[in-house]
C-alpha positions as CSV (number, residue, x, y, z in Angstrom):
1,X,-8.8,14.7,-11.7
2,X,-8.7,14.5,-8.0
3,X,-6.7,17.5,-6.5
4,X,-3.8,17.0,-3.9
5,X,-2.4,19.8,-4.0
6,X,-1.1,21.0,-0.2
7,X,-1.3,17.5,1.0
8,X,1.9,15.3,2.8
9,X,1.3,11.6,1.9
10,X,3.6,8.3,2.9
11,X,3.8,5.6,0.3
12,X,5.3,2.6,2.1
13,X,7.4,0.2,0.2
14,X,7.0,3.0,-2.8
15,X,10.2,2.0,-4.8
16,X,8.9,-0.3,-7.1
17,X,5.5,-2.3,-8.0
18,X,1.8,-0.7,-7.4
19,X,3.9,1.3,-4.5
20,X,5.5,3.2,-7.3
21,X,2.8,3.4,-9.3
22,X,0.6,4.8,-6.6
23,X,3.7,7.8,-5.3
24,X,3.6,8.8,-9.4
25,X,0.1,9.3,-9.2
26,X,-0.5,10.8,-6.0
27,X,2.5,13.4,-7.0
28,X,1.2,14.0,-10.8
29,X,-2.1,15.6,-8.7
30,X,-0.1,17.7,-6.4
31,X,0.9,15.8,-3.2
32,X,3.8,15.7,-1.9
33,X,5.2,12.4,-1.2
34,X,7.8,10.5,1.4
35,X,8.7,7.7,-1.1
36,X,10.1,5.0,1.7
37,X,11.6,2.0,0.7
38,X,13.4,-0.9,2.7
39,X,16.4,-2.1,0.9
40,X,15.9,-0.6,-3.1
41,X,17.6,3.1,-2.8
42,X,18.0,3.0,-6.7
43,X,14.4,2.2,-7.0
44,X,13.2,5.3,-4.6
45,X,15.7,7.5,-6.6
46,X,14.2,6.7,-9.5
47,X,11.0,7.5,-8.5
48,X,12.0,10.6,-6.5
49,X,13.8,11.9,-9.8
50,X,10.5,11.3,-12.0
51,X,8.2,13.2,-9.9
52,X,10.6,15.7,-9.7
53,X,10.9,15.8,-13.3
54,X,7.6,16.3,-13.8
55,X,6.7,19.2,-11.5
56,X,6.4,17.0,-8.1
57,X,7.7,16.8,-5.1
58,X,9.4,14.1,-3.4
59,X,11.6,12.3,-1.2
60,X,13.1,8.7,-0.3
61,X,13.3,7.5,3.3
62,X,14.8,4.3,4.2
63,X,12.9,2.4,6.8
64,X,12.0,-1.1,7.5
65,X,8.3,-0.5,8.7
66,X,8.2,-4.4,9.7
67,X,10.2,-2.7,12.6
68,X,8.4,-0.4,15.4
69,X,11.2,1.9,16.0
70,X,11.7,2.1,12.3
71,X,8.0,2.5,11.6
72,X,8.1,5.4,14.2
73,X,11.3,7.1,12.5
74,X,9.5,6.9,9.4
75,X,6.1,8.6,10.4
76,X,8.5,11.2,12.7
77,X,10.6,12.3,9.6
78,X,7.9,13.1,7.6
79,X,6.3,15.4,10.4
80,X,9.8,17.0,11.0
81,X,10.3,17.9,7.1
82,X,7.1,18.6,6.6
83,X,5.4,20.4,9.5
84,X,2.0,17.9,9.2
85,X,1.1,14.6,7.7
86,X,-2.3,14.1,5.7
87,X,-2.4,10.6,3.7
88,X,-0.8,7.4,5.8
89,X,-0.7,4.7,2.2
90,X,0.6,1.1,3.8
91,X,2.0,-0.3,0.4
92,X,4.6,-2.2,1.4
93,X,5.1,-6.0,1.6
94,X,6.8,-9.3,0.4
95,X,5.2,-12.3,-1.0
96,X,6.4,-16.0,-0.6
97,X,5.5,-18.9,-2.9
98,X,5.6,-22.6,-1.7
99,X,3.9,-25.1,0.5
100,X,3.4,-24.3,3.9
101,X,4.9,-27.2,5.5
102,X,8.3,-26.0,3.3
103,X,8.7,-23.1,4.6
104,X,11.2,-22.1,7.6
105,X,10.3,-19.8,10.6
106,X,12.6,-16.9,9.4
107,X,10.1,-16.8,6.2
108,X,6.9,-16.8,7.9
109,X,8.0,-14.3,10.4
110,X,9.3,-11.8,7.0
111,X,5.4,-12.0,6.1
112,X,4.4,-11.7,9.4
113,X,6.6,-8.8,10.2
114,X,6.2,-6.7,6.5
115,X,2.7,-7.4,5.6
116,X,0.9,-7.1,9.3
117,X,2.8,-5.6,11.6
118,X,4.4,-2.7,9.1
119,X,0.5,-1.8,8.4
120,X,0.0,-1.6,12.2
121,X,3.1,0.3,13.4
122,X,2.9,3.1,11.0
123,X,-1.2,3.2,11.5
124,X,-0.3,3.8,15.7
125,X,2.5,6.1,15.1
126,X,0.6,7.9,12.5
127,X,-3.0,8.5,14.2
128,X,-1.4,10.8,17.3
129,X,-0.7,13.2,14.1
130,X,-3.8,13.0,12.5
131,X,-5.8,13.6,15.5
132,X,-4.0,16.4,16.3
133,X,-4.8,18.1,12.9
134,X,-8.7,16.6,13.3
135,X,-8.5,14.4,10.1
136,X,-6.8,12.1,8.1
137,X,-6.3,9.0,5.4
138,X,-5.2,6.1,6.0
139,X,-5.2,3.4,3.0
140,X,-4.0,-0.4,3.6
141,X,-2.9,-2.0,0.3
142,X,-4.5,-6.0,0.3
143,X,-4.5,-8.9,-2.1
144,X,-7.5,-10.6,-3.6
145,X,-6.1,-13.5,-2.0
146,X,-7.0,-12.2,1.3
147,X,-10.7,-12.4,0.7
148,X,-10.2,-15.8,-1.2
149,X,-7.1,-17.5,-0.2
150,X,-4.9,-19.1,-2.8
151,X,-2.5,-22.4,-3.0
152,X,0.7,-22.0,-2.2
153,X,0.6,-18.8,-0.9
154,X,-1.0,-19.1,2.3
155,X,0.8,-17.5,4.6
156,X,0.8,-14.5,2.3
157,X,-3.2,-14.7,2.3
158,X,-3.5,-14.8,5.8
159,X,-1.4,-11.8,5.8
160,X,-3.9,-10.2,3.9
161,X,-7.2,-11.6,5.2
162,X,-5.6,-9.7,8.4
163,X,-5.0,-6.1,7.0
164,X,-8.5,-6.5,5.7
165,X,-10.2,-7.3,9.3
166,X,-7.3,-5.0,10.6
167,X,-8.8,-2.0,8.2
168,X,-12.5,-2.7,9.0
169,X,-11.9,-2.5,12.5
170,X,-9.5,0.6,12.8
171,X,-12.2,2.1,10.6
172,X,-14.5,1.8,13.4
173,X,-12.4,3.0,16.2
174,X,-11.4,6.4,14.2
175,X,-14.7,7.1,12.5
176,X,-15.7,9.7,15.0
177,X,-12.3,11.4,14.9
178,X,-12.9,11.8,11.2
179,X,-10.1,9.4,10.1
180,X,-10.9,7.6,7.4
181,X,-9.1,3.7,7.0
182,X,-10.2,1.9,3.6
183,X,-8.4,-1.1,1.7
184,X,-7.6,-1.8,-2.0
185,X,-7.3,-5.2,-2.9
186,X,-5.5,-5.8,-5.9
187,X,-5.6,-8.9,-8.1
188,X,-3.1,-9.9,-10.7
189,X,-1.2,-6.8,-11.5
190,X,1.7,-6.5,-14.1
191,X,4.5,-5.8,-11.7
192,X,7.8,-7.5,-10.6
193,X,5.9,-9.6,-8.1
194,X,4.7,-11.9,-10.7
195,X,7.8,-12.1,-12.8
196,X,8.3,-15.7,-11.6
197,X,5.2,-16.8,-13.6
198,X,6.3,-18.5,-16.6
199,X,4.0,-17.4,-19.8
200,X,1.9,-20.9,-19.6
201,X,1.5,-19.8,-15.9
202,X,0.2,-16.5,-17.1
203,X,-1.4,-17.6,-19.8
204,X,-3.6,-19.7,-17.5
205,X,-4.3,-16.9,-14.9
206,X,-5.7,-14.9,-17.7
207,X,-8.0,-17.2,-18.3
208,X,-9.6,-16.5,-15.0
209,X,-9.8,-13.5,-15.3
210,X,-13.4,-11.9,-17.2
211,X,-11.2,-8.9,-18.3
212,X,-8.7,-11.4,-20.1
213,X,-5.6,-9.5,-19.0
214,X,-3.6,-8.5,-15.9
215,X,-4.3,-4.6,-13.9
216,X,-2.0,-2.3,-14.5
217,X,0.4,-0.4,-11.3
218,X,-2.0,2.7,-12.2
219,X,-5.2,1.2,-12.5
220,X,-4.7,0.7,-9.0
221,X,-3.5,3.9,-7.9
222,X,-6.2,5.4,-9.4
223,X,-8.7,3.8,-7.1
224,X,-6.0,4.8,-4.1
225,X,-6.4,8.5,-5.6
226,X,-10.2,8.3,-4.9
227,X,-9.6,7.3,-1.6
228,X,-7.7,10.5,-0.5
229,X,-10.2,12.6,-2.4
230,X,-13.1,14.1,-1.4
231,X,-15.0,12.2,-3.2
232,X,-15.1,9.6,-1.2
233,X,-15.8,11.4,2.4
234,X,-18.5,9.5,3.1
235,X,-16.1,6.3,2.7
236,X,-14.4,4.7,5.0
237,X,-14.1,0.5,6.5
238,X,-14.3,-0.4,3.0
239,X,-11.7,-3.0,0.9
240,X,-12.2,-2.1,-2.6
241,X,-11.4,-4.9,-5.1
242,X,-9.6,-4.2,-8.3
243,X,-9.2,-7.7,-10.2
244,X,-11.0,-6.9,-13.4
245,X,-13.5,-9.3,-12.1
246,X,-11.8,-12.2,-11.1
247,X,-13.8,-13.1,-7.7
């Protein structure tokens, strides 16, 4: 078991999904964790409650990281409660499904806006902290489909082909300040993102799949656990794929 304990860590967009999954985890092995969420207050209750329950520590902070200053209030609370900041994990983002040529402006600037910029604002307001303090995490949650692409989605994979180049390249630039940026790249996980697949739709996803079966939100996290260990010092401009095999 990978031990936490003593260390601050943001989950963005931690209310539901993978993002949930990944504040559970992270808590079960002694961090402390700001569970930010965007609109879903239940949700980040929830999951405030549950850690709680079990001998964690946590709290919700609304923010809408697709915007700066709310990016910057989100990376400021955190230092102000907690006197330091040690794990930076960019969870949060939105998915849209449908033909490029269908979709609006407002909908490709809600991808835009979530799924790059959020990753990049809280990285910038983030690093001045870490650098002060000589070290830090910082973990950028992907897609598979940002390596591969996929049909109907691609707005959504270009999203994610950029946090991936995005991660690689901040990886570089913080290296000698012993910051360490990696990626995860999940593939098809059992969360609420996929509950508009009908079960032929799923059915035929499995199939591509070697493992025959979707990830699990923890199966995940435990791969984002690694990455603020030890474990993996050595680490760092890496996108690790979790997609039981898929690509």
């Amino acid at each position: 078991m990978n031990d936490l304990n003593g260390r601050v860590v943001i989950v963005t967009g931690a209310s539901k999904g993978i993002g949930k999954d990944i504040a559970m985890n992270l808590a079960s092995k002694g961090a402390s964790i700001v569970v930010n969420y965007n609109k879903d207050l239940e949700g980040a209750e929830e999951v405030v409650s549950y850690i709680k329950e079990n001998g964690g520590y946590a709290v919700a902070f609304q923010s809408n990281v697709g915007i700066y200053s709310e990016a910057q209030r989100l990376i400021e609370f955190t230092y102000e409660t907690f006197g330091k900041i040690d794990i930076l994990i960019n969870n949060a983002g939105v998915s849209h499904i449908g033909l490029l040529m269908d979709m609006n402006e407002n909908e490709i600037d809600r991808l835009i806006d979530t799924n790059i910029k959020g990753v990049m604002y809280t990285s910038k307001f983030a690093i001045p902290y870490f650098l002060n303090k000589g070290k830090g995490i910082i973990i950028n949650i992907s897609s598979i489909w940002g390596q591969s692409g996929a049909a109907c989605e691609a707005i959504y994979s270009a999203t994610k082909g950029a946090v991936n180049s995005f991660t690689k390249a901040l990886a570089k630039e913080l290296a000698p300040s012993k910051i360490r940026v990696n990626g995860v790249a999940p593939g098809v996980i059992n969360t609420s993102m996929n509950k508009w697949l009908s079960e032929e739709e799923k059915s035929m996803l499995i199939d591509e799949i070697p493992m025959c079966r979707f990830g699990e939100g923890n199966e995940v996290a435990e791969v984002v656990s690694f990455l603020c260990s030890e474990q993996s010092s050595y680490l760092t401009g890496q996108i690790l794929t979790v997609d039981g095999g898929m690509i």
